[in-house]
C-alpha positions in Angstrom: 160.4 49.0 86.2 156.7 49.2 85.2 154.3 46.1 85.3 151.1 45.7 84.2 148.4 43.5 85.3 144.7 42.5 84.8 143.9 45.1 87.1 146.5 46.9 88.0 149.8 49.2 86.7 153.0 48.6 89.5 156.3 50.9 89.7 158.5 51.1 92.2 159.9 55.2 93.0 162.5 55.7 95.8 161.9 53.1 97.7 158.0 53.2 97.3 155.8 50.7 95.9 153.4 52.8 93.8 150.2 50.2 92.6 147.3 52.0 90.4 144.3 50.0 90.2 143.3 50.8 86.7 139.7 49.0 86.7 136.1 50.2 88.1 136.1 46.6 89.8 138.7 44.5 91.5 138.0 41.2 91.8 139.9 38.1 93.7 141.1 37.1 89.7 142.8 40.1 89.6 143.9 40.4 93.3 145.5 37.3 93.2 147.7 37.6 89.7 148.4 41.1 91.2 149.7 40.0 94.1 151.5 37.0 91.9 153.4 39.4 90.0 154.7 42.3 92.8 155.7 39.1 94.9 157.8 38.2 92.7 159.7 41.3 92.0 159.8 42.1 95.5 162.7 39.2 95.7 161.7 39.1 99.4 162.5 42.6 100.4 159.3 44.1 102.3 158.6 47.4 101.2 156.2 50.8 101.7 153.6 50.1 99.2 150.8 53.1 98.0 148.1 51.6 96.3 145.7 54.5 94.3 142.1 53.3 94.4 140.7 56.7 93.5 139.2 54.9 90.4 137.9 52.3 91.8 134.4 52.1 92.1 134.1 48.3 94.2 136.4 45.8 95.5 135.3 42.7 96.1 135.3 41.1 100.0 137.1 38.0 99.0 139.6 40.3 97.2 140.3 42.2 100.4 140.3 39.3 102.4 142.8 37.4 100.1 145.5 40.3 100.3 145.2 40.7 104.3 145.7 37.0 104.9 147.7 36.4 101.7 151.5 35.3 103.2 152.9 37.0 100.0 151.6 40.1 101.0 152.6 40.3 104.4 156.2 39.2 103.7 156.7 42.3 100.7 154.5 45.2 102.4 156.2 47.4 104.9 153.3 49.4 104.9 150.5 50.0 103.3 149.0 53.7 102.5 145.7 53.3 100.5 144.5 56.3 98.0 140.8 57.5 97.9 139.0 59.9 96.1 136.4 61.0 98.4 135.3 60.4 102.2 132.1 59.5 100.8 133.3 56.7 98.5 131.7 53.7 99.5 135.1 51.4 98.8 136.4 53.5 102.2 133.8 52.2 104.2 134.0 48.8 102.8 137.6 48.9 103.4 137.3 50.3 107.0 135.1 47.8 108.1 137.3 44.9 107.0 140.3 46.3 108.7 138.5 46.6 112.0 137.8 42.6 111.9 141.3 41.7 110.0 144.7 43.4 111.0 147.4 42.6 108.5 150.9 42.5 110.3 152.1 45.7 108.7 150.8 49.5 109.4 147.3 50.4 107.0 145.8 53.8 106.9 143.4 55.9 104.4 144.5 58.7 102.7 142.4 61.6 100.6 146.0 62.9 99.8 148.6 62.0 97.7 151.4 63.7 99.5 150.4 62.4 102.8 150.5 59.1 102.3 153.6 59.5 100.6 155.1 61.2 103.8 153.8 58.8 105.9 155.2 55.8 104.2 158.6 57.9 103.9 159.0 56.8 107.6 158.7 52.6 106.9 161.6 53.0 104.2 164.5 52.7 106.1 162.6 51.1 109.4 163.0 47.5 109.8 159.3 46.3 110.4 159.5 42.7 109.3 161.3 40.1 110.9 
């Protein structure tokens, strides 16, 4: 089923959570009803999410901040394989630093490719990561 938020177009694929952020900017406004909405369709199953931020151009700190400590968040994501454009794009190293300070409870890792991050999160969608 596709959603659509201020930010954001959701689908879930084979067990995948697929999230592309459709805006140049992603703000806590949008972070938060984002994370409102995929909550609620995960009916409490924690799954392999892929979020595509290859057209983002900034996301905000308190964005960021909000999803890694947010408890709706951590009780749907499995994992979480994040989609960039370019190893120069400064939303990786924005992104990089936070995780270093703030480790969410579920695997997080960077990818340049579509296919794999889609292999990697292949192996959380039968693993039982969440208690």
């Amino acid at each position: 089923m596709l959603k659509v938020t201020k930010n954001t177009i959701i689908e879930e694929k084979d067990g995948i959570v697929f999230v592309k952020v459709k805006d140049e900017d992603f703000d806590l406004e949008g972070m938060a009803q984002h994370l409102k909405v995929c909550y609620k369709d995960s009916q409490g199953i924690a799954k392999p999410v892929l979020m595509d931020l290859s057209d983002l151009d900034y996301i905000s700190t308190s964005a960021t901040n909000y999803a890694l400590e947010s408890e709706e968040c951590n009780k749907m994501t499995k994992a979480l394989a994040m989609l960039i454009n370019s190893p120069t794009m400064k939303i990786q190293l924005i992104l990089t630093a936070i995780l270093k300070f703030k480790k969410p409870p579920y695997p997080v890792k960077i990818f340049f490719s579509y296919k794999k991050a889609i292999d990697w999160l292949n192996q959380f969608k039968n693993e039982d990561l969440k208690k």
